[in-house]
Structures are given as C-alpha cells and as structure tokens.
C-alpha positions as CSV (number, residue, x, y, z in Angstrom):
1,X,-12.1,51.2,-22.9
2,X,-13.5,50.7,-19.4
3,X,-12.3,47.3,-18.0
4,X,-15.8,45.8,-18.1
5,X,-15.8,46.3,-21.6
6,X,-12.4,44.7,-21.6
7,X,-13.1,41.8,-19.8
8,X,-16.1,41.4,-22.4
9,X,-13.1,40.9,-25.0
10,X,-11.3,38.2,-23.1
11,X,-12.6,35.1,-25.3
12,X,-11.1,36.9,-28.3
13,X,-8.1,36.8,-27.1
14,X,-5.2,34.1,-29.0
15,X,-3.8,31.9,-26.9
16,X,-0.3,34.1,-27.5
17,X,-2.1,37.3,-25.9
18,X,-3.6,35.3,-22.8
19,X,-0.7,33.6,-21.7
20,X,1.3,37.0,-21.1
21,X,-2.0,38.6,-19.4
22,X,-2.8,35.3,-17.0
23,X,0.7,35.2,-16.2
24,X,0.7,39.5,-15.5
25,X,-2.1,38.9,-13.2
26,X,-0.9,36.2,-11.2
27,X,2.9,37.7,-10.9
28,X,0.5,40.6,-9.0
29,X,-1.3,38.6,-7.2
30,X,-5.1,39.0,-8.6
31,X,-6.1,35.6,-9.1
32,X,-9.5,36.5,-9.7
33,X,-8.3,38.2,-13.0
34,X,-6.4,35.1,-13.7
35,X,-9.2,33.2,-13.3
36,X,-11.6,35.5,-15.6
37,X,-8.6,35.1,-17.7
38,X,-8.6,31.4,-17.8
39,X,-12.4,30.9,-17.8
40,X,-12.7,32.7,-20.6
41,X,-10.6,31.1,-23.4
42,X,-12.4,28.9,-25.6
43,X,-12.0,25.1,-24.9
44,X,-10.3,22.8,-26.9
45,X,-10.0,18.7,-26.5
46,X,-7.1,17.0,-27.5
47,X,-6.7,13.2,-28.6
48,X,-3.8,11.4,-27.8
49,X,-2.4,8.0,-26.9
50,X,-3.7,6.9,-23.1
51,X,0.3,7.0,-21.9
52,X,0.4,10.9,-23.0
53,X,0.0,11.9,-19.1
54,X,2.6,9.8,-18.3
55,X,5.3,10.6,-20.8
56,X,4.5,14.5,-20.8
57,X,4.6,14.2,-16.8
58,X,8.0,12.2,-16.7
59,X,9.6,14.6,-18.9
60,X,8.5,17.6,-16.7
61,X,9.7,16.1,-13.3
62,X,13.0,14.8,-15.5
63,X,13.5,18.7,-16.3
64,X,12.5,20.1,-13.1
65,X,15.0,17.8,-11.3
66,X,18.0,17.8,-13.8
67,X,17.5,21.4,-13.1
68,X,18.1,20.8,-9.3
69,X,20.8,18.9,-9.9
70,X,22.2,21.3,-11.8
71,X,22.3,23.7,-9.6
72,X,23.5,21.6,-6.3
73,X,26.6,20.5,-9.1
74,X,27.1,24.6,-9.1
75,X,26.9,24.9,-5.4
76,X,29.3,22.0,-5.2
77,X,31.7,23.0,-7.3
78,X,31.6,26.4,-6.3
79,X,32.3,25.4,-2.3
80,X,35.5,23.4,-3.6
81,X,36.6,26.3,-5.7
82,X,36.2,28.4,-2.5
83,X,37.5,26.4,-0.3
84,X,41.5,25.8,-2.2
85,X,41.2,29.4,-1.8
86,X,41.5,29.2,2.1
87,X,44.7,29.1,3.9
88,X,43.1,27.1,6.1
89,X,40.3,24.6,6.5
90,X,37.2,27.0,7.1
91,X,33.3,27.4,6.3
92,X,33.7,26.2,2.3
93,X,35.8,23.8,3.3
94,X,33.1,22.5,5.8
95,X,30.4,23.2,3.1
96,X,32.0,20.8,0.5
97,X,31.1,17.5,1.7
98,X,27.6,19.4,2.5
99,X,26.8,19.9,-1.2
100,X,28.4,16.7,-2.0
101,X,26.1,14.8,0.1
102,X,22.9,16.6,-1.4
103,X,23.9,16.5,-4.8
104,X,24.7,12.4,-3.9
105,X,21.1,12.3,-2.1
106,X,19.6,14.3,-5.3
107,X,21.4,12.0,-7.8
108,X,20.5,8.9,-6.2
109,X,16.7,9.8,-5.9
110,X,16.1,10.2,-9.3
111,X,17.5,6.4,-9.8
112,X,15.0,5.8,-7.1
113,X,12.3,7.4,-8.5
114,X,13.0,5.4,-12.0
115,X,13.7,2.2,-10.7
116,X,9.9,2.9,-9.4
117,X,8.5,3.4,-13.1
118,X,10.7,0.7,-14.6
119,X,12.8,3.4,-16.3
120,X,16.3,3.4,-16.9
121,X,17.7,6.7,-15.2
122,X,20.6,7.2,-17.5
123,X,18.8,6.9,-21.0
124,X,16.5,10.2,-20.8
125,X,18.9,12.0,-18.4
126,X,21.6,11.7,-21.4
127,X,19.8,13.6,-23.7
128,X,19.3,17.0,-21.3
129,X,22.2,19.8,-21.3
130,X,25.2,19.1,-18.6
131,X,24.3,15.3,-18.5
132,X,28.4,14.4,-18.5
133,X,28.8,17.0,-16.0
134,X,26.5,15.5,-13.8
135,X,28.0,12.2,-14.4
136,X,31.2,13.5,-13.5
137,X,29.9,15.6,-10.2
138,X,28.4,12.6,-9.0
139,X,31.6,10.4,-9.1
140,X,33.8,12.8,-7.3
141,X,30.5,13.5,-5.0
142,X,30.7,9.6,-3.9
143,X,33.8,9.9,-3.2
144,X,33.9,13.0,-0.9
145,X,30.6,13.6,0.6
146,X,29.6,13.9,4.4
147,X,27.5,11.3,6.0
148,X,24.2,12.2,6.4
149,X,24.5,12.3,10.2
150,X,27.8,14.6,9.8
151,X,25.6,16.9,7.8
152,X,23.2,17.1,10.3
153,X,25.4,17.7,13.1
154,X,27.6,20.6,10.4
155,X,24.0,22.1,9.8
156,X,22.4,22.1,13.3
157,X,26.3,23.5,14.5
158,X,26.5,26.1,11.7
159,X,22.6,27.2,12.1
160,X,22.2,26.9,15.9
161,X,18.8,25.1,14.8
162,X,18.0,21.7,16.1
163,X,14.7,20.9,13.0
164,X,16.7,20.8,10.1
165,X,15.4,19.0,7.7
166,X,17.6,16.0,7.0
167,X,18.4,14.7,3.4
168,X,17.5,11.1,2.6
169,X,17.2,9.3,-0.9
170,X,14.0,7.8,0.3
171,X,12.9,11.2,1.1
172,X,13.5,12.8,-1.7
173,X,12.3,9.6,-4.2
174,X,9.7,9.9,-2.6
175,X,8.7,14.0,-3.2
176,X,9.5,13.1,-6.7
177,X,7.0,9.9,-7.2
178,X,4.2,12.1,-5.2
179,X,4.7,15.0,-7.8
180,X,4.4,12.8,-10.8
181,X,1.4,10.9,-9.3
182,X,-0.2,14.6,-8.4
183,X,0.3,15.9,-12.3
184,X,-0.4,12.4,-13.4
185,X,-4.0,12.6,-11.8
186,X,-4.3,16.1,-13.2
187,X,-3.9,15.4,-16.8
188,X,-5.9,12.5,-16.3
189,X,-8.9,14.3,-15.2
C-alpha cells in the first residue's frame, strides 16, 4: 500500500492504533504526519462538570512536580551518600547543601503555588508514591541547605559562569501557576 492510500485509512484508525503512530511521527520529527494524524481522527465532545479543567490540570502539574521533587530528593540524597565517602570535604560535599537548597526552593513552591488556589499542599501530595520520603527530605533539607546567595556564589565558582539562573520560591511558584493557567486556558477552549 502506497502511503497515500494509507493516509486515506487514517480516520479508521482506533484511538489505541493512533496514539502509537502520532507519537512515532513526532519522536522523528515529522510533524506534518502528526498533524495528518491528529486531523484525521474522528471528533468526539465530552460533558463534564465546569471545574473538570481545573481538577484534571491540578492533578497534572501535582504529578509533574512531585516528579521533580522526586528526583532533586535522589540528587540530594545521593550527594550526602557521596560525600561520607570522602576523606575530606570535596565537590559532593560542596553539592549537598546545593541540592538541599533546590529541593527546599522546589518543596516550598508548590506550598506557594497552593496557597494561590486555596489548596492544602499536603492533602493531594499524600496520596502520590514517596510522599513520607519527601516529607522527610524536606526536614533534614531545612536543616542543612545553602543560602541562596551561597549557591550562587558555589555555582558561578564551580561553573566559571556569571548567568546562572538563581533559585527562588517565588520563581518557581510562579512557573508552576503560569503552567496551570496555560493548560487551564487550553482545556477551556
């Protein structure tokens, strides 16, 4: 079959066969076949309560940054590991405090970024995988992080490079509220 007569099949196609192909072509880079791809499936409309945006977007920016929690809470632990190891203070012990102060800037934004929506942070966050050690990452992260200026001085010392991009909670409250707002928007369209 010639791939014009292919492309004729596309709106035949379950939603379990186009999913893999849209997601082939744009791991290759050929958008314009993941667009014929998309364009072509059949449409379907949905009802559901007004806050659906809302609650389907909190839970995906929820996930995304538990997910980047849990992996700064692996960076973290991993520097400490590393750095008993050395017989004397060197770079893991000098990248500790580093990780502690994201994972304290990371964990602190998402309170932000909850307090913003009227949301308890805790109460969704419990439910995910790792929750208690989070939790537990963030109380010995309090407790032993740099100050933002130190990592900014560690960084721009360790890299030679004077733009790094410094950590905030405001920062990074912010990146999360604009996400949400974006996907909001776009399920709202």
């Amino acid at each position: 079959m010639n791939a014009t007569a292919l492309t004729k099949q596309y709106g035949k196609l379950t939603p379990l066969e186009r999913l893999p192909l849209i997601l082939a072509a744009s791991f290759r880079g050929d958008e314009a076949e993941s667009e014929r791809l998309t364009q072509s499936a059949p449409r379907v409309y949905y009802k559901a309560p007004h806050h659906s945006a809302v609650g389907l977007t909190f839970r995906e920016v929820a996930h995304w940054h538990h997910q980047e929690l849990l992996a700064t809470a692996v960076g973290f632990w991993g520097a400490y590991g590393f750095s008993l190891s050395e017989k004397r203070p060197g770079h893991f012990s000098k990248l500790f405090p580093l990780h502690a102060c994201k994972f304290k800037v990371l964990w602190e934004a998402w309170r932000e970024f909850c307090r913003t929506l009227s949301i308890d942070p805790d109460r969704y966050s419990e439910m995910l995988p790792g929750w208690h050690a989070l939790r537990s990452t963030a109380e010995v992260a309090e407790l032993v992080a740099a100050a933002p200026d130190e990592v900014e001085r560690l960084m721009q010392h360790e890299t030679d490079n004077a733009t790094i991009h410094r950590f905030s909670v405001e920062h990074e409250a912010r990146a999360l509220r604009d996400f949400f707002d974006t996907q909001v928007a776009y399920w709202q369209k």
